[in-house]
C-alpha positions in Angstrom: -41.9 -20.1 -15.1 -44.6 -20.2 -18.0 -41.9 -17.3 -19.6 -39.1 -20.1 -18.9 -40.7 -22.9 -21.1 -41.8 -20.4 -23.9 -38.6 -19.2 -24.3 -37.5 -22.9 -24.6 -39.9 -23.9 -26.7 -38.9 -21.1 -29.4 -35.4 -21.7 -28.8 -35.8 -25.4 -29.8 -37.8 -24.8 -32.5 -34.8 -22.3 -34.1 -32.5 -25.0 -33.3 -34.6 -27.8 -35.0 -35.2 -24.9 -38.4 -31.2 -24.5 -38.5 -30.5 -28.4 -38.3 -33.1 -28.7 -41.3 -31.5 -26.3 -43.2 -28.0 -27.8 -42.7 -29.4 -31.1 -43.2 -30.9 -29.7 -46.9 -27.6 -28.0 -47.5 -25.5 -30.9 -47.4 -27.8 -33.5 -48.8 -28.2 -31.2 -51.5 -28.7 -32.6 -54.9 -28.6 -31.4 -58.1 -31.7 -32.5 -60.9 -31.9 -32.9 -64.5 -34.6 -30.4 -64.4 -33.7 -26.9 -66.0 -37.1 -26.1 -67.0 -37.8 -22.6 -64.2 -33.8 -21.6 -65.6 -35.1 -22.1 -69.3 -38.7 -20.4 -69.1 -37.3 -17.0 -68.1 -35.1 -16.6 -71.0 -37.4 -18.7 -73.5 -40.8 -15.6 -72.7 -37.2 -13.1 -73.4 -36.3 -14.1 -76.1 -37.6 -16.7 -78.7 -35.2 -18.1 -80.0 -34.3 -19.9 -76.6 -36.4 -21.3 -76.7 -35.3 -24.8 -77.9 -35.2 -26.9 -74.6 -37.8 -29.6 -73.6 -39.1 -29.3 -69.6 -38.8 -33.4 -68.5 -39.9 -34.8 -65.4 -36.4 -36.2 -64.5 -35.2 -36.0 -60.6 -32.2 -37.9 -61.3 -30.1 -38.9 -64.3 -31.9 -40.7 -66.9 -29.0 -42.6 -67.1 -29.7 -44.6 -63.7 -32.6 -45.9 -65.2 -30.7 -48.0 -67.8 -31.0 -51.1 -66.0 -34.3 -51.0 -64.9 -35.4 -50.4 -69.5 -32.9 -53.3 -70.1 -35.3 -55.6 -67.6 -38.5 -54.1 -69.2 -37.0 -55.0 -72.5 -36.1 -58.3 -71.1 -39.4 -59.2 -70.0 -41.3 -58.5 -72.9 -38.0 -61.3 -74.5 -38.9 -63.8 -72.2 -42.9 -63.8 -73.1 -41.9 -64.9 -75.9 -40.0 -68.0 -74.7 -42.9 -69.0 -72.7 -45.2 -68.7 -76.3 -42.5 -70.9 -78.0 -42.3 -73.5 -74.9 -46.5 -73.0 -74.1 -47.1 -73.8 -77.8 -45.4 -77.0 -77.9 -48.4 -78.1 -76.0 -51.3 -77.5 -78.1 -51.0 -79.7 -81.2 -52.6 -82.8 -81.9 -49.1 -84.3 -81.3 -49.3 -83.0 -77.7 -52.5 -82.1 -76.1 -51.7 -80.8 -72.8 -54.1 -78.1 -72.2 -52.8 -77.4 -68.3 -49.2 -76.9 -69.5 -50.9 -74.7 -72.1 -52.1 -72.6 -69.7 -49.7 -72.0 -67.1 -47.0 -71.3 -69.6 -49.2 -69.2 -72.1 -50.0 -67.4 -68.7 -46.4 -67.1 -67.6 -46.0 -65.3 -71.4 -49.2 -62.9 -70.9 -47.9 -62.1 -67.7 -44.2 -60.9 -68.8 -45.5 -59.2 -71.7 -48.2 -57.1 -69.5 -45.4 -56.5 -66.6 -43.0 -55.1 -69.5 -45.6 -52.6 -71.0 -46.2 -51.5 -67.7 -42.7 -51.2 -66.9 -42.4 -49.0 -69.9 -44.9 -46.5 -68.6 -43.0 -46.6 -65.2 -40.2 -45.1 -66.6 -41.7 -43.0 -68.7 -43.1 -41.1 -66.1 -39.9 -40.4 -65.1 -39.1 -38.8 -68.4 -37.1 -41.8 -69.4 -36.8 -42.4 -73.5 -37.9 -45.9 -73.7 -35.3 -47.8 -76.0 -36.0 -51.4 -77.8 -32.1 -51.6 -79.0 -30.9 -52.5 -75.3 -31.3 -55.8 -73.1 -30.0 -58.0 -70.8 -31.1 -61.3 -72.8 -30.8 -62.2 -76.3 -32.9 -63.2 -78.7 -35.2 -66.1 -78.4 -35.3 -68.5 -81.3 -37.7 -71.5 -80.9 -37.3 -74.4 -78.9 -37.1 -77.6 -79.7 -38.9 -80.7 -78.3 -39.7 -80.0 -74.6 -41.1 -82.7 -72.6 -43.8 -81.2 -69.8 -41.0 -81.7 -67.0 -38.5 -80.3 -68.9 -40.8 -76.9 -70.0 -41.7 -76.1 -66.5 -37.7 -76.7 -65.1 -37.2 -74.0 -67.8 -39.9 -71.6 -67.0 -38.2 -71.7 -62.7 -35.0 -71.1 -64.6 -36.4 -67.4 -66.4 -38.7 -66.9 -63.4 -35.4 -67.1 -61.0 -33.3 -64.8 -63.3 -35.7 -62.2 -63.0 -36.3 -62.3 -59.7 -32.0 -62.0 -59.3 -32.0 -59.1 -61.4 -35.3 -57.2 -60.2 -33.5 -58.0 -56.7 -30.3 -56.2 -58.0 -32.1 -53.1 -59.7 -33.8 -52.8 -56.3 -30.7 -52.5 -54.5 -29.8 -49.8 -56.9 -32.6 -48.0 -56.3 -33.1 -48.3 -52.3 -29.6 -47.3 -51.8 -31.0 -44.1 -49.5 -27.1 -42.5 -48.6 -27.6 -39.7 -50.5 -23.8 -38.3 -50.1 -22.1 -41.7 -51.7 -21.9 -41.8 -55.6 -24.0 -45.1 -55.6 -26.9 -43.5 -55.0 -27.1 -41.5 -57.6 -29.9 -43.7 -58.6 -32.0 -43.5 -55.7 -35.8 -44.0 -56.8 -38.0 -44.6 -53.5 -41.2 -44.6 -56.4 -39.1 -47.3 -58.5 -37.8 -49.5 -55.7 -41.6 -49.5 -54.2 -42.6 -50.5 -57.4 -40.2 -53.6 -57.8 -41.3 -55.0 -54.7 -45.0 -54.5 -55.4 -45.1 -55.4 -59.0 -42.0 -57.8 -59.8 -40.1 -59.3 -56.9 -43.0 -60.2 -54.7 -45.4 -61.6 -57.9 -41.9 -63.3 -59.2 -41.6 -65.2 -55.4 -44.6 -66.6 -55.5 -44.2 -68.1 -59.4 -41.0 -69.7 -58.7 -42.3 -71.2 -55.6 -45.2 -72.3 -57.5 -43.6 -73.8 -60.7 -41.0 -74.8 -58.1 -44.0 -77.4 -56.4 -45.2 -78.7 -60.0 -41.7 -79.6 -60.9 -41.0 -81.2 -57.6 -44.5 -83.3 -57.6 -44.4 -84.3 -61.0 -40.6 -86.0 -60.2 -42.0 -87.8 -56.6 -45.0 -89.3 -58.9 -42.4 -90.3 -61.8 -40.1 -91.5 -58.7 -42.6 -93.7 -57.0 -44.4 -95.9 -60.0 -43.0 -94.9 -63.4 -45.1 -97.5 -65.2 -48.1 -95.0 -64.9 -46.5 -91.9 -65.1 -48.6 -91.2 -68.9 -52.0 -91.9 -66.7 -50.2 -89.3 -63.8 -48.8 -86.4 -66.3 -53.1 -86.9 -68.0 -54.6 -86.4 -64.3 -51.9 -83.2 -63.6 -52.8 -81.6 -66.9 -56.0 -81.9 -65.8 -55.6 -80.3 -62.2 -53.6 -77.4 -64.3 -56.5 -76.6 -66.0 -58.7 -75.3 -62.8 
């Protein structure tokens, strides 16, 4: 009997190695990488040596999107300067407003660095020339209201557009053309780093936005003594 299982046992276990092997055969995918096919021929002969060995796993090409938004991050932190700067004059000396929007810019410009050095780990060329936003020029006179309704409107954009860069990544069918730019490293990384961080800013600028309307809404004749007390709270 103890012959019986052992002979099962070995039997499965040749079945399972011939279904990995099948499974690697037809999931097989071709990388970027040509650096063990280039090193033979390179310690040959010197003069073939000309090649570069790169830490691609996929086309760099799938990455395009996720440099545009790197790019486009490091755009927006300066929007939030221009709109953040409206509010430290001696015309308009809201400190809070200051805060959260020069915070909003120090955040975007840190999360686009970092971005860059994501990609660049994947032997990505990091490119300035491409993005998904324009330039920013400055803006004009922003009440508070008014600066933090634009800062939900850039916070939401980038949430849609990490969430569709994501998708790009994630998509794990490794047979359908789509998924050429499968990045499990990436996609972790946008949930981590950008989507979840980006949830919690909208809901956040969200709740000022909505409180400072119900305090305008219910006794508009002190609203200037109300938007002095918010600043304040903003500030801790």
């Amino acid at each position: 009997m103890k012959s019986v299982f052992v002979a099962l046992f070995f039997v499965g276990l040749a079945t399972a190695e011939f279904d990995n092997v099948n499974f690697i055969q037809r999931h097989k995918r071709d990388t970027p990488s040509t650096c063990e096919a280039n090193i033979g021929s390179c310690c040959k002969d010197e003069t073939n040596c000309e090649f570069d060995c790169s830490s691609l796993i996929i086309d760099g090409s799938s990455y395009n999107d996720f440099v545009k938004y790197s790019n486009d991050m490091i755009i927006r932190s300066f929007e939030y300067l221009f709109l953040s700067a409206q509010f430290g004059t001696h015309l308009k000396d809201r400190p809070g407003f200051e805060k959260i929007l020069h915070g909003l810019a120090d955040e975007a410009w840190n999360k686009g660095l970092d971005m860059i050095k994501e990609s660049s780990k994947r032997g990505v060329s990091h490119t300035f020339k491409v993005a998904n936003d324009e330039r920013v020029s400055a803006h004009g006179d922003y009440n508070e209201v008014e600066a933090l309704a634009k800062a939900v409107e850039i916070e939401k954009k980038l949430l849609v557009r990490a969430n569709d860069i994501h998708r790009h990544h994630s998509h794990a069918t490794l047979n359908d053309e789509k998924a050429k730019g499968y990045d499990a490293g990436i996609a972790h990384y946008l949930e981590e780093e950008i989507i979840e961080p980006k949830i919690d800013a909208v809901r956040n600028l969200v709740g000022h936005v909505n409180d400072l309307k119900n305090i305008f809404k219910k006794d508009s004749s002190i609203f200037p003594m109300s938007l002095y007390l918010f600043d304040q709270h903003l500030q801790k």
